[in-house]
C-alpha positions as CSV (number, residue, x, y, z in Angstrom):
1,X,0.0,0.0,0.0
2,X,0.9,3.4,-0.1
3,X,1.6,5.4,3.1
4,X,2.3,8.8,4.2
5,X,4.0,8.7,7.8
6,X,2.3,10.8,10.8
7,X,3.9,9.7,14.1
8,X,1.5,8.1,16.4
9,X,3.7,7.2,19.6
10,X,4.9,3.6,19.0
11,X,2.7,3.6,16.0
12,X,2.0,5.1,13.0
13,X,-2.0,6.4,11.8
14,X,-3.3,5.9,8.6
15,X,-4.7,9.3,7.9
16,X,-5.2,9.0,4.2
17,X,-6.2,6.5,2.0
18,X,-2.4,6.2,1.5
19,X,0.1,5.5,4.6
20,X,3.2,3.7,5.2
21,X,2.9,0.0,6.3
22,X,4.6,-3.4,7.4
23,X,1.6,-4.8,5.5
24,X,0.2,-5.6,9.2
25,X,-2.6,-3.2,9.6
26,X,-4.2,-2.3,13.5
27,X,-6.8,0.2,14.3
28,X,-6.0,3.4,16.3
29,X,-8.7,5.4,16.6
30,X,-10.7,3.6,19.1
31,X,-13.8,3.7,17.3
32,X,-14.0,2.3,14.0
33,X,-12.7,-1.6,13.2
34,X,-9.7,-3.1,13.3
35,X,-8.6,-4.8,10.5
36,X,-5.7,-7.8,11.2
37,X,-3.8,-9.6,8.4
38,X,-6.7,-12.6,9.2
39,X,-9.0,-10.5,8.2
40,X,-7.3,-8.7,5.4
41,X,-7.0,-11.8,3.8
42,X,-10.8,-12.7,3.9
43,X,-11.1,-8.9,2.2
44,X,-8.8,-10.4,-0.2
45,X,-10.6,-13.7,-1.1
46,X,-13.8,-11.5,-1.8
47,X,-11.8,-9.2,-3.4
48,X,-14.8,-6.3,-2.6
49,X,-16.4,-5.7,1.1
50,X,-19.0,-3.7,1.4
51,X,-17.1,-0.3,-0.2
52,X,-14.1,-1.9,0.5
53,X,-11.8,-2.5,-2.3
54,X,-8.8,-4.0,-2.3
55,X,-5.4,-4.3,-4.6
56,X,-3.0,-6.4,-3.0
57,X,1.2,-5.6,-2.5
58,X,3.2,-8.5,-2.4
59,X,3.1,-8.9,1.4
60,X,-0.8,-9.2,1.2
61,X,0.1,-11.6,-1.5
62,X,1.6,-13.9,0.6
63,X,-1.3,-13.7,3.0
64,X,-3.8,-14.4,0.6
65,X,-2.1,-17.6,-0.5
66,X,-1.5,-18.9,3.3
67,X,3.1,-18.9,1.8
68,X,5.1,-18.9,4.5
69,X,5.8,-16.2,6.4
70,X,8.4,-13.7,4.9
71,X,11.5,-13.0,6.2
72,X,12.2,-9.9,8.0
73,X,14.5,-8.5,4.6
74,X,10.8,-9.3,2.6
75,X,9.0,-7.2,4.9
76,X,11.1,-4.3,4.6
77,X,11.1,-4.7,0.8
78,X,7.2,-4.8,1.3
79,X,7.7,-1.6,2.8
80,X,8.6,0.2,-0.9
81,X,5.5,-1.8,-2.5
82,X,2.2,0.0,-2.9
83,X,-1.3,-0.7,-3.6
84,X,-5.2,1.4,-2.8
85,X,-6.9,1.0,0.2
86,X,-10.4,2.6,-0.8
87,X,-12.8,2.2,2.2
88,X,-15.3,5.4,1.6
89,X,-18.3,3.3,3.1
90,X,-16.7,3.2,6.6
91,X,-13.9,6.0,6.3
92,X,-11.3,3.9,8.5
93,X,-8.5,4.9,10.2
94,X,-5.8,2.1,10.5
95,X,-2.5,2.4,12.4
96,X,0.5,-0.2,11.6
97,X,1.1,-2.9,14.3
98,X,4.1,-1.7,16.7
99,X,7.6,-2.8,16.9
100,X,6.8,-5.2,19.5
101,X,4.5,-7.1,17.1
102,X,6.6,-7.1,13.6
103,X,9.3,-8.5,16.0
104,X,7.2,-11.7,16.3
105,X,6.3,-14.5,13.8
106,X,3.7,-13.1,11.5
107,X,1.6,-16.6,11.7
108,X,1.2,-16.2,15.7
109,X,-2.4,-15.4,16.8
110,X,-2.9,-12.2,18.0
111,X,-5.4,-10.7,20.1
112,X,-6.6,-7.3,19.3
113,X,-9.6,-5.9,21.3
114,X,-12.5,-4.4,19.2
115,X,-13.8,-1.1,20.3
116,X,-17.2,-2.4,21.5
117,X,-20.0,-1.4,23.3
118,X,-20.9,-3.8,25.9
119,X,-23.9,-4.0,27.8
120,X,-25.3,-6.3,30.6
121,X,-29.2,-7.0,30.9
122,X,-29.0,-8.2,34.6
123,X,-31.8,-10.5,36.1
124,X,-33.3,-9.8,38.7
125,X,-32.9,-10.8,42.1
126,X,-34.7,-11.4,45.2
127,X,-32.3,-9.0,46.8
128,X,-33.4,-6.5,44.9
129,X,-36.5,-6.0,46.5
130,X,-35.7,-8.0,50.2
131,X,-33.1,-6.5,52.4
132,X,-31.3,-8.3,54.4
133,X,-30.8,-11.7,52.1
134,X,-28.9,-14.1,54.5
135,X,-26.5,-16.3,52.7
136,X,-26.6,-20.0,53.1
137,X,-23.3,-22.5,52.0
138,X,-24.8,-24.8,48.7
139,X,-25.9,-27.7,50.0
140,X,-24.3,-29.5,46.6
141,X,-21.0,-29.1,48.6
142,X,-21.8,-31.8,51.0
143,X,-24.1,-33.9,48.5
144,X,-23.1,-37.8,49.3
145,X,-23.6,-38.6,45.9
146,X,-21.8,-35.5,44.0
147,X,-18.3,-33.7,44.7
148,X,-17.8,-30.4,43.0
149,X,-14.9,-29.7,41.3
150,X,-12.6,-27.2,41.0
151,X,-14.5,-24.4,38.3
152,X,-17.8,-25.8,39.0
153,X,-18.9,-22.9,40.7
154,X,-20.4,-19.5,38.8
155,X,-20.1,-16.1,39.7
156,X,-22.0,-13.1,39.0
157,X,-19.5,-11.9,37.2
158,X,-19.6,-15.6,34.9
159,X,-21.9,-14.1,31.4
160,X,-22.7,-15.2,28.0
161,X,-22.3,-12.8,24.8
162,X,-25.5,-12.4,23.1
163,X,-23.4,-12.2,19.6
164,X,-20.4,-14.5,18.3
165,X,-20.3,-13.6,14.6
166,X,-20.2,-10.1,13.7
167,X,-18.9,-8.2,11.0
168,X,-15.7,-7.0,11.4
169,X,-16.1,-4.0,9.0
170,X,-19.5,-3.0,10.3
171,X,-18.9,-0.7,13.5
172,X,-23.0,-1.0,14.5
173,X,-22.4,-4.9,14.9
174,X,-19.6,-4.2,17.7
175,X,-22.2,-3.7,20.9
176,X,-22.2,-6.7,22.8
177,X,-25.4,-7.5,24.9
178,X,-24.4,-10.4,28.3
179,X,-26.5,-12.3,30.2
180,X,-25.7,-14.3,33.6
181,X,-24.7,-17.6,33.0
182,X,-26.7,-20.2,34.5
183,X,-25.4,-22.8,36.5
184,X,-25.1,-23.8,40.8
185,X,-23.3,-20.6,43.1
186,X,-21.5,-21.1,46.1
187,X,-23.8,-19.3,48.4
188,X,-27.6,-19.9,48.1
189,X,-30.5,-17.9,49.6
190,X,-32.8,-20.7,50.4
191,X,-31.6,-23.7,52.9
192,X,-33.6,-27.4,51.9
193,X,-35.9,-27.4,54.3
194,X,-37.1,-23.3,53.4
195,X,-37.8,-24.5,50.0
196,X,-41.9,-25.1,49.1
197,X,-41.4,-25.6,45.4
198,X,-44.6,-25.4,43.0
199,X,-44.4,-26.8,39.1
200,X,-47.2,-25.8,36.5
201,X,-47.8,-26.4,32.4
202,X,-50.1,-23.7,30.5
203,X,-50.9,-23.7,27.0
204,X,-50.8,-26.5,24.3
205,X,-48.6,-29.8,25.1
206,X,-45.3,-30.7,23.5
207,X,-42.7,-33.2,23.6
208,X,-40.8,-32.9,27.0
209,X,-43.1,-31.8,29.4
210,X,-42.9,-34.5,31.4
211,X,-39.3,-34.8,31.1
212,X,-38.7,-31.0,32.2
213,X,-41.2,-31.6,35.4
214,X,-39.3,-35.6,36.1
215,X,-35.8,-33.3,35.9
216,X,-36.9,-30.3,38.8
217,X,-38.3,-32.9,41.0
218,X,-35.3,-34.8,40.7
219,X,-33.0,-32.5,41.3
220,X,-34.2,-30.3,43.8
221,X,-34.8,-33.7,46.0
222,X,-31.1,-35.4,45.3
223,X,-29.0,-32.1,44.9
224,X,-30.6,-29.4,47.0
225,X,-32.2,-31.6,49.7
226,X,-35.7,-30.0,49.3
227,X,-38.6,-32.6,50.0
228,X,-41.5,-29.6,50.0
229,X,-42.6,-30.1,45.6
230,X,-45.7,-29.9,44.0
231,X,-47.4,-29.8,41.0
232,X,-50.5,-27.6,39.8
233,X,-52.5,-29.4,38.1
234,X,-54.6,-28.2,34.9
235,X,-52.5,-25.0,33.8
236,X,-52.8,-21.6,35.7
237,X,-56.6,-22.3,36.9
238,X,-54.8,-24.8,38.6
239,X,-53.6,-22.5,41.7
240,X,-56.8,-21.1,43.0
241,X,-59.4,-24.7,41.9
242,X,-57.4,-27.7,43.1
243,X,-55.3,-28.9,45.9
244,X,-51.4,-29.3,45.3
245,X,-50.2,-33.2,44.2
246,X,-47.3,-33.9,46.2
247,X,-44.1,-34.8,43.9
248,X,-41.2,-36.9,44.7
249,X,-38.5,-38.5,42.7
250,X,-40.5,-42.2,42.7
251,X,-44.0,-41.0,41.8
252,X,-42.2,-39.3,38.5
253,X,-39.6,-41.3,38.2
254,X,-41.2,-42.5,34.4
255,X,-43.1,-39.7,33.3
256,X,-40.8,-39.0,30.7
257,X,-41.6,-41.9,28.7
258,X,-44.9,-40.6,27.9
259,X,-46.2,-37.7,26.0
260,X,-48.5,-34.8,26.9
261,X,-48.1,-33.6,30.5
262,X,-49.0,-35.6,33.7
263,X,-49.6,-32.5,35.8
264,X,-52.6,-31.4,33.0
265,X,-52.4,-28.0,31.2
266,X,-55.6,-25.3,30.0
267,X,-55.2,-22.5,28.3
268,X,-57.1,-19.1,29.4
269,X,-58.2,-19.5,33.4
270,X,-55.6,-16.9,34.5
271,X,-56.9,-14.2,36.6
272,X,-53.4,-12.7,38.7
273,X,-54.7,-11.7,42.1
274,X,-56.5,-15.4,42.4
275,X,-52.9,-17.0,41.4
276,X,-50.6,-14.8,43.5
277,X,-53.1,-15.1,46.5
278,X,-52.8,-18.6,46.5
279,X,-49.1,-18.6,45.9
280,X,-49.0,-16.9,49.0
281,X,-51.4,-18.7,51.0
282,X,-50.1,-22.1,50.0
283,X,-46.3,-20.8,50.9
284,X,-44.9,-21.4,48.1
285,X,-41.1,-19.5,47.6
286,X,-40.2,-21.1,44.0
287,X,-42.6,-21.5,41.6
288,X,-41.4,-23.2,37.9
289,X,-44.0,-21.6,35.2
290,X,-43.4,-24.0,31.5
291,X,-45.1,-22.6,29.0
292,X,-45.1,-20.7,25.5
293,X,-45.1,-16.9,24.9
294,X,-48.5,-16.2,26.0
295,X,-47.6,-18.8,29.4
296,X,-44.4,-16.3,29.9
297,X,-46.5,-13.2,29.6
298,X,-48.8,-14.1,32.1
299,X,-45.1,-15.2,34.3
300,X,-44.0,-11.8,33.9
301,X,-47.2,-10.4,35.5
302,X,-47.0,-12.9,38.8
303,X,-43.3,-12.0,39.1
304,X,-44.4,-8.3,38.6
305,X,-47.1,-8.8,41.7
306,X,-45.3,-11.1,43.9
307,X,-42.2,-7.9,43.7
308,X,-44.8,-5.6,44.6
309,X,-46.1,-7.3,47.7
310,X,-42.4,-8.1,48.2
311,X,-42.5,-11.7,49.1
312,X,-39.7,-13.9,49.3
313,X,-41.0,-16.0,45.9
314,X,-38.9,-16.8,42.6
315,X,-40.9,-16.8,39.4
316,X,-38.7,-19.1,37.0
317,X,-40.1,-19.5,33.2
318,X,-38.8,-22.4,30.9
319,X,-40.1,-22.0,27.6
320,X,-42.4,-24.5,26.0
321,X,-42.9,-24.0,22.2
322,X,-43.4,-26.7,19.2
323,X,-43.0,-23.8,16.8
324,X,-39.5,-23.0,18.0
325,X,-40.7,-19.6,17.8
326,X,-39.7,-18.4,21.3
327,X,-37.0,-15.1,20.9
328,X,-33.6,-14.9,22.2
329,X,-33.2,-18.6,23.1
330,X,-31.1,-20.8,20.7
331,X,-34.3,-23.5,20.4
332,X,-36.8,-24.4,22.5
333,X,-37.5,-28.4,24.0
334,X,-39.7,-31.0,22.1
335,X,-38.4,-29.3,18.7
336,X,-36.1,-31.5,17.2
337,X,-38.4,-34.6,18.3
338,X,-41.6,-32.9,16.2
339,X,-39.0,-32.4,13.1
340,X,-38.1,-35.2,13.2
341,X,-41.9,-36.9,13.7
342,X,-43.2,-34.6,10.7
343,X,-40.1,-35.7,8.9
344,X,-41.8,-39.1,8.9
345,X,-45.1,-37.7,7.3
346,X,-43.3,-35.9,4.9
347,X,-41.8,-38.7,3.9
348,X,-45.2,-41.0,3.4
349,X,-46.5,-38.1,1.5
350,X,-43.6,-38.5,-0.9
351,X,-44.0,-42.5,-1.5
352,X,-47.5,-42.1,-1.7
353,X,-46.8,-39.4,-4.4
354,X,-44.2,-41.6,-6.0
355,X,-46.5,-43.8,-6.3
356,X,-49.4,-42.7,-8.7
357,X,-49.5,-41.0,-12.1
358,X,-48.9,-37.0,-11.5
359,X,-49.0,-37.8,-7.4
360,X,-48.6,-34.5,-5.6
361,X,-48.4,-35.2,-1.9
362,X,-49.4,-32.3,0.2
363,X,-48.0,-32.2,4.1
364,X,-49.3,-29.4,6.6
365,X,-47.5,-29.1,9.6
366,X,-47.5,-26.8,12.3
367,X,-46.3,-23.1,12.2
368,X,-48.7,-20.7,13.3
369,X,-45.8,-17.4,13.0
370,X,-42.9,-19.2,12.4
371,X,-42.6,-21.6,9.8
372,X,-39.3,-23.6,11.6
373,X,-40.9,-26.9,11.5
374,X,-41.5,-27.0,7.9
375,X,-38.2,-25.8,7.2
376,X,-36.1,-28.4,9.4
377,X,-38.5,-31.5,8.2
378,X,-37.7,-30.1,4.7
379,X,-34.1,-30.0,5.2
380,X,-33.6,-33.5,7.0
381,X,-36.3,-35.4,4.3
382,X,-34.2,-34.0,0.9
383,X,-38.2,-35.4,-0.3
384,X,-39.9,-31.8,-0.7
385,X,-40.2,-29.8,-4.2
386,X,-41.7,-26.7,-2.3
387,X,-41.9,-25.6,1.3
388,X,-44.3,-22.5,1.8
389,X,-43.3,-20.9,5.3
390,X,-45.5,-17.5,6.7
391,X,-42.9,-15.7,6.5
392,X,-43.0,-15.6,3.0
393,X,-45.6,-14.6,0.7
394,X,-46.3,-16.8,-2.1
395,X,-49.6,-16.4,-5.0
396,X,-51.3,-19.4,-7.0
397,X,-52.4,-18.3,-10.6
398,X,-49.8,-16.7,-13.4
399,X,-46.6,-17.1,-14.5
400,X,-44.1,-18.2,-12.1
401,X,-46.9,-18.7,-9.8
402,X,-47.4,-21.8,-7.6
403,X,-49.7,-23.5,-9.7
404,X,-47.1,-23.3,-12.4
405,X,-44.6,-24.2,-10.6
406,X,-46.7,-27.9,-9.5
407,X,-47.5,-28.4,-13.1
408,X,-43.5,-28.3,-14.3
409,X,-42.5,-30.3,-11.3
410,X,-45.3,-32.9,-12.1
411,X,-43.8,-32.6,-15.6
412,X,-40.5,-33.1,-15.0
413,X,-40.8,-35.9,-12.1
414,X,-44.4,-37.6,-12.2
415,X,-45.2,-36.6,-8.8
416,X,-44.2,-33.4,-6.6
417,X,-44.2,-33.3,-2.6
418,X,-45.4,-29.7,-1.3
419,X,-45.0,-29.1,2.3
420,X,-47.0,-25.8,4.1
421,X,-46.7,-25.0,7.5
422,X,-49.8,-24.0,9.3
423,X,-49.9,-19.8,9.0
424,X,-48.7,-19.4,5.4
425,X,-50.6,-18.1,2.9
426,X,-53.8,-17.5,5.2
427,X,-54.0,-14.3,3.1
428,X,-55.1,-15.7,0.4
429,X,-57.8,-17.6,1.8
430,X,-61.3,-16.0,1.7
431,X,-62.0,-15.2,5.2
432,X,-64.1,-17.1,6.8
433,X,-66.7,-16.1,9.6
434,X,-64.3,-18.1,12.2
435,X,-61.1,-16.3,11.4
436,X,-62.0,-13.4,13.2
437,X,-62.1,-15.6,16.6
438,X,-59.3,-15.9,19.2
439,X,-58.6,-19.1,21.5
440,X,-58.8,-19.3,24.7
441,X,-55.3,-18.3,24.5
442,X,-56.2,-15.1,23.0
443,X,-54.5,-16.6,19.7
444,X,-56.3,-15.6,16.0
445,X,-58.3,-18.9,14.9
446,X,-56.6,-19.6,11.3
447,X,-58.6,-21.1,8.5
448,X,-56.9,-24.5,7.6
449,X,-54.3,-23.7,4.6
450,X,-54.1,-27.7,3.8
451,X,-57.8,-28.2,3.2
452,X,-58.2,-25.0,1.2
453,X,-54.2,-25.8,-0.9
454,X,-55.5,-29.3,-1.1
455,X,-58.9,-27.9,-2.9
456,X,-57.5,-25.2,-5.2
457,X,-55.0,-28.4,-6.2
458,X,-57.5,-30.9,-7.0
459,X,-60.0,-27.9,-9.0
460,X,-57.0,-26.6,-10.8
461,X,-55.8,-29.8,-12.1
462,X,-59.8,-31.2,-13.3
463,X,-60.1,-27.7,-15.2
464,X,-56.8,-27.5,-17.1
465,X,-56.4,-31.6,-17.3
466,X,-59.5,-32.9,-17.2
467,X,-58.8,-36.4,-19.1
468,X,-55.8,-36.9,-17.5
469,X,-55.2,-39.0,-14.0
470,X,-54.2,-37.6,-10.7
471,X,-54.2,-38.3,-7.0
472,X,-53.7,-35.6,-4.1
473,X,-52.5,-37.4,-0.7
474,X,-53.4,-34.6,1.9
475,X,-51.3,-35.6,5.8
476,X,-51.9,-33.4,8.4
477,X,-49.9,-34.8,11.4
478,X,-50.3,-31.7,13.7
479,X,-51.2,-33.3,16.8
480,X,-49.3,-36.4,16.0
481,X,-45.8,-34.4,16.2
482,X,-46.7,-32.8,19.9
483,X,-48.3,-35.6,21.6
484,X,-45.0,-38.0,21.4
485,X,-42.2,-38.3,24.5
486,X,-39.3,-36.4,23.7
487,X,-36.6,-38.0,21.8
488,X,-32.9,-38.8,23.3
489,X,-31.8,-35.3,22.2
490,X,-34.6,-33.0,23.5
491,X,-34.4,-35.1,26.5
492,X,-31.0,-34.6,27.2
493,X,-31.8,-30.5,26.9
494,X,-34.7,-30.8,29.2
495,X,-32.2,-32.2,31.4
496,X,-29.8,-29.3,31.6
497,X,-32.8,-26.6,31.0
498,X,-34.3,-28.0,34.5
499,X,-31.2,-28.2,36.5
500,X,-30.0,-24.5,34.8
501,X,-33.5,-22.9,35.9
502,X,-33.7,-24.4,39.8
503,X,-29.7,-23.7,40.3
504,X,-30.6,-19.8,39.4
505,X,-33.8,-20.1,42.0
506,X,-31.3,-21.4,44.8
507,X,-29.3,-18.7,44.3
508,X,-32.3,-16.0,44.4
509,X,-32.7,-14.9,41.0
510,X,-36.4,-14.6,40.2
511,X,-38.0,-13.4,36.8
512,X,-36.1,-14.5,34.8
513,X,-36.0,-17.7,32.2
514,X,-33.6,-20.1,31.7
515,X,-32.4,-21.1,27.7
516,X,-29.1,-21.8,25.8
517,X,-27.8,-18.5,23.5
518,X,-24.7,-19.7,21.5
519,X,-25.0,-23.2,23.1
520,X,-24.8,-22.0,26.8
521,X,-27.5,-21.6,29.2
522,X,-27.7,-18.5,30.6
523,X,-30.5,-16.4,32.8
524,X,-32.6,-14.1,31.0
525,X,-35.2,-11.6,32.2
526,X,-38.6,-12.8,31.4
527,X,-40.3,-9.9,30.3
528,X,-37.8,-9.6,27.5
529,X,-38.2,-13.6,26.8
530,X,-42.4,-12.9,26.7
531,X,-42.0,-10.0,24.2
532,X,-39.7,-11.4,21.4
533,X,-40.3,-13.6,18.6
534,X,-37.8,-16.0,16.9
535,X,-39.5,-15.9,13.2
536,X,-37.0,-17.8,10.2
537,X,-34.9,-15.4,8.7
538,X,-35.5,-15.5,5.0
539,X,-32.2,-13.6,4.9
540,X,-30.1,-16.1,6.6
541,X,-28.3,-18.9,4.9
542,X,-30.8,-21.7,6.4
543,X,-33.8,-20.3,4.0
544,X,-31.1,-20.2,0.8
545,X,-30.5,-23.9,1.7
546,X,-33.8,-24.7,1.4
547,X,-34.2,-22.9,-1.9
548,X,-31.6,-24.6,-3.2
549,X,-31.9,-28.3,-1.9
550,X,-35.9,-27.6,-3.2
551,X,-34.7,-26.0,-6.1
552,X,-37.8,-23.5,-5.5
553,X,-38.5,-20.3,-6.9
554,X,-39.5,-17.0,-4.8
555,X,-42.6,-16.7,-6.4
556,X,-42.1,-13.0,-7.7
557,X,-44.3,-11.5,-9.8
558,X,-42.8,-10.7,-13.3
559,X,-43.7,-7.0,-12.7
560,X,-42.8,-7.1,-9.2
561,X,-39.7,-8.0,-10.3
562,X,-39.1,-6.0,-13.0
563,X,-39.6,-2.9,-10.7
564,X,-37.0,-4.4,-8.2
565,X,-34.8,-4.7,-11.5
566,X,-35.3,-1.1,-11.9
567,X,-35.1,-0.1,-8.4
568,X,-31.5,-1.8,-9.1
C-alpha cells in the first residue's frame, strides 16, 4: 500500500487513503474496526467488502495464499511496495502494528480488542426487593452422591455474549449485549428445608413436558435436599381450583416416557390476584411456570405482583414452544423430536406421491408465525419440491406462480411433494366467519391452509387436465408431532434446561428464564423472553439452503420484479 507517515507514539496512523505499512494493519482510533492480516485476507478472497476494495502488495500476496511467512529483509522490501486502500463506506482509520508485534512470527495469533459497546441485561434478584438476604453454603458441597470440582462454581460476574459472529467492518455490529450464565453458586439464599417448590404447564402440550417436570423434581430432592414439591394441576386455573399433588422423585420417576403432561395444562383460566393469592397462601417460595409466549406473559405479571407485595417467591419460566418460535433462546425443547416426527409424514406423502400418475403429496405441519418446523422437516427429508413458510408470501395463478410451478414439477418428475406450515398463505384464503375468533389463549383462529391448498389443487388440475389421472394425498400430522415423549436429544436439553433454571432459584434470582444463546444456558429476564419472537430469517443462509436443496423459486411477480430490477 501506499503510506504517508504521521507519528503516532509507538505507531503510525493511517490518515489518508495512502500511509506507510509493514503490511500488518491495527486500528487506532478507538472507534472504527480493526482490521488484522486474518481479516485482510478474507477482504482479499472477496476481493470487494461492502465499499471496500482491495489491490494487494506482495506482502498481502503472501497472506492471501497462506506462503510462509516472509522474512524480515521481505518485509522491509514490502515496505517500498504499494497498492489502494479505498474504504469510503466506513472511512477507517488504520495504524501499523508496533515494533513489538513485527518483532514476532507473522503466523502467531494475536489478540486485538474491538472497540465495542458492551452492555449487561441483569436478572433480577430477590435482593433487589428483600433487604437483608442471609447467605446460606450450597448444599451440593456436601451432597453424598456428587463432589464439586474445581471451576464448577459460577459467579455473578460468569456471562454469555448475546453475539459470536459479527462483521468486522460493520462498526453498528460491535455492541455486545451479556447475560448471567446459568449454573449452581457457592452461596444460596434458600436452605432445603425453606424450600416449598410449586411446578405448572399452560398452553398447548409438547414433547418434553414430562421430562422438564421428572428433571426439577429430581434434582431439587437429590442435589438441594428440598422434599417440599408440588405440582399444579390443569395450567394456571390450577392454583386457585385444586389442591397441590405432592411430587417426589419415585412418583415421576417414568413420566418421561410418555407424551403430553401428567400434571394437565388449559389455556385461558388466568386471573393474577386469584394466582398470586394462593401462591402466597399455600407458601410457596419457587414456583417453575413452563409454557409458550403467552404462558411467559402471564409469568411476567405474577413476578411483577409477587415484587410488589415483596415476598420472598422466585418466578422461574422455561419455555415450551413446538413452533420454535420463542426469541432470544437458541431453540426451544420438544423441537427437534416434532422435526423429526413430521419428517416421517413428509416422507409417506412422498411414497405415496411416487406412487401414482402425476401424485402430488401435500403435508401441513405446524407453524402458526414461524414456519421452523416446515423448514427443518424439509431440510432432513431431501423429499420436498416446495416448502411454503409464513414468513413468505407466495400467489397461486400466473406465471411463475405456484400453480405453475406444481405443473413443471409434475412434468418433470411424475409426482411433486409440497410441504405448508400451518400460518402461510392464510391471506389468500377467503376469510371465513371463524377467522376473526381468538382461543382461549387469545391466539387468531386460522382457516386450515391444507384443506383449502389441497382444494384449489385438486379444481385446478380437473379444469386444465380434465382427461388426465391424478391423485392428491393430503397428511396433516399436527397433533401427532406434539403428543409424542421427547426424543434422546430434547431429553438430554430438558435435562440441563431443568437443572439450569432451579440452580438460578437457589441462588435468588427470580423473573427470569432459563435457555441456551450460543450453546450456553444462561439467565434471562422474562419480560424480554415474553415479548420477542424468533421468526426464520428468509435472509439467513438456512432459508437459501432450502431454496436450493428444493430447487424453488421465490414466487415474484414478473412486474414485481421488473420494478426491483429497476429499483436496481
Amino acid at each position: 500500500m501506499e503510506f504517508s507517515s504521521a507519528a503516532c507514539s509507538t505507531r503510525t496512523r493511517f490518515c489518508s487513503p495512502k500511509t506507510k505499512s509493514e503490511g500488518l494493519l491495527r486500528h487506532d482510533c478507538g472507534a472504527c474496526p480493526i482490521v488484522t492480516p486474518w481479516q485482510l485476507s478474507y477482504a482479499l478472497r472477496n476481493r470487494s467488502y461492502h465499499n471496500l476494495q482491495v489491490c494487494p502488495s506482495p506482502l498481502e500476496t503472501w497472506l492471501h495464499r497462506s506462503q510462509p511467512a516472509p522474512s524480515r529483509a521481505d518485509l522491509g522490501n514490502a515496505e517500498n511496495s504499494h497498492s489502494e486502500f479505498e474504504n469510503s463506506h466506513l472511512g477507517s482509520k488504520l495504524t501499523t502494528l508496533n515494533q513489538n508485534y513485527s518483532n514476532r512470527h507473522i503466523d502467531e495469533p494475536q489478540v486485538v480488542p474491538l472497540p465495542s459497546q458492551q452492555q449487561i441485561l441483569s436478572t433480577p434478584h430477590l435482593s433487589d426487593y428483600i433487604d437483608p438476604l442471609p447467605d446460606s453454603v450450597n448444599p451440593l458441597l456436601h451432597s453424598r452422591y456428587f463432589h464439586p470440582t474445581e471451576g464448577f462454581w459460577l459467579s455473578d460476574s460468569d456471562m454469555v455474549a448475546q453475539n459470536i459472529a459479527v462483521d468486522i467492518l460493520d462498526p453498528s455490529s460491535h455492541t455486545q449485549t451479556f447475560f448471567h450464565r446459568a449454573g449452581p453458586r457457592y452461596h444460596v439464599k434458600f436452605t432445603s428445608d425453606e424450600v416449598r417448590a410449586a411446578i405448572v404447564t399452560c398452553g398447548g402440550i409438547c414433547p418434553g413436558l414430562n421430562s422438564v417436570i421428572r428433571e426439577i423434581v429430581d434434582a431439587l430432592w437429590y442435589q438441594y435436599g428440598v422434599k417440599q414439591i408440588y405440582g399444579i394441576e390443569g395450567g394456571y386455573r390450577g392454583f386457585y381450583s385444586s389442591e397441590p399433588i405432592p411430587l417426589d422423585p419415585r412418583k415421576v420417576d417414568h413420566w418421561h416416557n410418555y407424551g403430553g403432561t401428567k400434571l394437565g395444562t388449559s389455556r385461558g383460566g388466568f386471573y393474577l390476584k386469584k394466582i398470586v393469592d394462593a401462591i402466597e397462601s399455600q407458601g410457596f417460595n419457587q414456583v417453575y411456570i413452563i409454557g409458550g409466549d403467552g404462558t411467559m406473559k402471564g409469568a411476567v405479571a405474577i413476578f411483577e405482583e409477587v415484587r410488589k407485595r415483596k415476598l420472598k417467591v422466585c418466578v422461574v419460566g422455561l419455555p415450551k414452544t413446538v413452533d420454535n418460535d420463542v426469541g432470544i433462546i437458541d431453540r426451544s425443547f420438544g423441537f427437534q423430536t416434532a422435526v423429526e416426527k413430521a419428517r416421517e409424514a413428509v416422507s409417506a406423502a412422498h411414497v405415496e406421491a411416487e406412487s401414482t400418475p402425476n401424485g402430488l403429496g401435500l403435508v401441513k405441519l405446524m407453524g402458526r408465525n414461524a414456519g421452523h418446523i416446515a423448514v427443518h422437516a424439509t431440510l432432513g427429508s431431501r423429499d420436498v419440491d416446495c416448502c411454503l413458510i409464513p414468513e413468505v408470501a407466495f400467489f397461486m395463478e400466473g406465471q411463475g406462480g405456484l400453480l405453475d410451478f406444481v405443473q413443471q414439477r409434475l412434468a418433470e418428475n411424475g409426482h411433486c411433494v409440497l410441504v405448508v406450515a400451518e400460518g402461510a398463505g392464510q391471506e389468500l384464503i377467503k376469510k371465513s366467519s371463524s377467522s376473526s375468533e381468538k382461543d382461549m389463549s387469545g391466539n387468531p383462529t386460522f382457516d386450515d391452509i391444507g384443506l383449502w391448498l389441497g382444494k384449489t389443487l385438486k379444481d385446478w388440475w380437473k379444469s386444465k387436465h380434465p382427461n388426465e389421472l391424478f391423485a392428491l394425498k393430503y397428511i396433516d400430522p399436527t397433533y401427532m408431532i406434539r403428543a409424542v415423549p421427547s426424543n434422546a436429544t430434547d431429553t438430554a436439553y430438558c435435562t440441563l434446561l431443568s437443572h439450569s433454571a432451579l440452580h438460578g432459584a437457589m441462588a435468588g434470582y427470580t423473573g427470569f428464564v432459563a435457555g441456551p444463546i450460543n450453546g450456553r444456558f444462561c439467565y434471562i429476564p422474562l419480560d424480554l423472553v415474553a415479548n420477542s419472537k424468533h421468526l426464520v430469517d428468509v435472509d439467513n443462509l438456512t432459508w437459501a439452503w432450502v431454496k436450493s436443496v428444493n430447487n424453488q423459486p421465490d414466487f415474484i411477480r414478473k412486474e414485481q420484479s421488473e420494478q426491483e430490477e429497476c429499483v436496481q
